[in-house]
C-alpha positions in Angstrom: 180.4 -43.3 -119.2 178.6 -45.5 -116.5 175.8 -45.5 -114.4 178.3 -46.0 -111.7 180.6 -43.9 -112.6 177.8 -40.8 -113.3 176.7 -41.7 -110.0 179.6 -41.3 -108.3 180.3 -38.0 -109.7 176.9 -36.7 -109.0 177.5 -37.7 -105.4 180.9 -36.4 -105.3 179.5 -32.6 -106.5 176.9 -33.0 -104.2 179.0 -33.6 -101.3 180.7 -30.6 -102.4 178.2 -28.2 -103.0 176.7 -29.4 -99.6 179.8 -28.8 -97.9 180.1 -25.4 -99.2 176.4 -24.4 -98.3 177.2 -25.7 -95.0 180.3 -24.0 -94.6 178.8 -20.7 -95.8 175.8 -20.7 -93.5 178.0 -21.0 -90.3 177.0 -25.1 -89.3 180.0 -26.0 -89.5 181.0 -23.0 -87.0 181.0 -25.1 -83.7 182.4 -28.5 -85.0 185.6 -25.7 -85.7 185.4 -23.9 -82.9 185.4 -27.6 -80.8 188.5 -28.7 -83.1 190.7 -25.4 -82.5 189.9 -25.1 -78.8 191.2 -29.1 -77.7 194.2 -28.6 -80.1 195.2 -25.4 -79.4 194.1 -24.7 -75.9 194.3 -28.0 -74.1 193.1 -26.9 -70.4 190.4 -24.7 -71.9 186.7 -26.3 -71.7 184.4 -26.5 -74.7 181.5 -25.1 -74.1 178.1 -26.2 -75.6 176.8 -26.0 -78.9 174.1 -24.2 -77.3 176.5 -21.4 -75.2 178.7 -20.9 -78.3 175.8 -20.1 -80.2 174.3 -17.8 -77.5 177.4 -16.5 -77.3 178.0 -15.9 -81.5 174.4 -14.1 -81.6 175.1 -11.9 -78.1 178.4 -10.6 -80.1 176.9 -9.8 -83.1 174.2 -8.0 -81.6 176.9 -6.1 -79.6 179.3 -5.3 -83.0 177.1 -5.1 -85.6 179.8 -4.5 -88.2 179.1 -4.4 -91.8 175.9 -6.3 -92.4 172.7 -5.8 -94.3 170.2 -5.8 -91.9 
């Protein structure tokens, strides 16, 4: 095997694993939440990253659900 070729794999399963970190730890949260809103609610406004964070911590504060802590 190559050094380019073991160096594109590396970066490929890093890209990966960083996706899923990302993905697992809610950053990825807004960028969805900005992607479903224009497509499936056309004259609804996107809020903020800000407001839909204030907004994400306000209702799990208020619906606690099923979490450790």
């Amino acid at each position: 095997m190559t050094t380019a070729t073991m160096t594109a794999k590396l970066t490929t399963a890093f890209r990966g694993t960083l996706w899923w970190v990302r993905s697992v730890m809610g950053d990825l949260d807004y960028q969805r939440y900005v992607e479903h809103t224009r497509r499936h609610h056309t004259d609804s406004p996107v809020i903020s990253e800000r407001e839909f964070w204030r907004r994400r911590h306000a209702a799990a504060d208020a619906n606690p659900g099923a979490r450790c802590c």
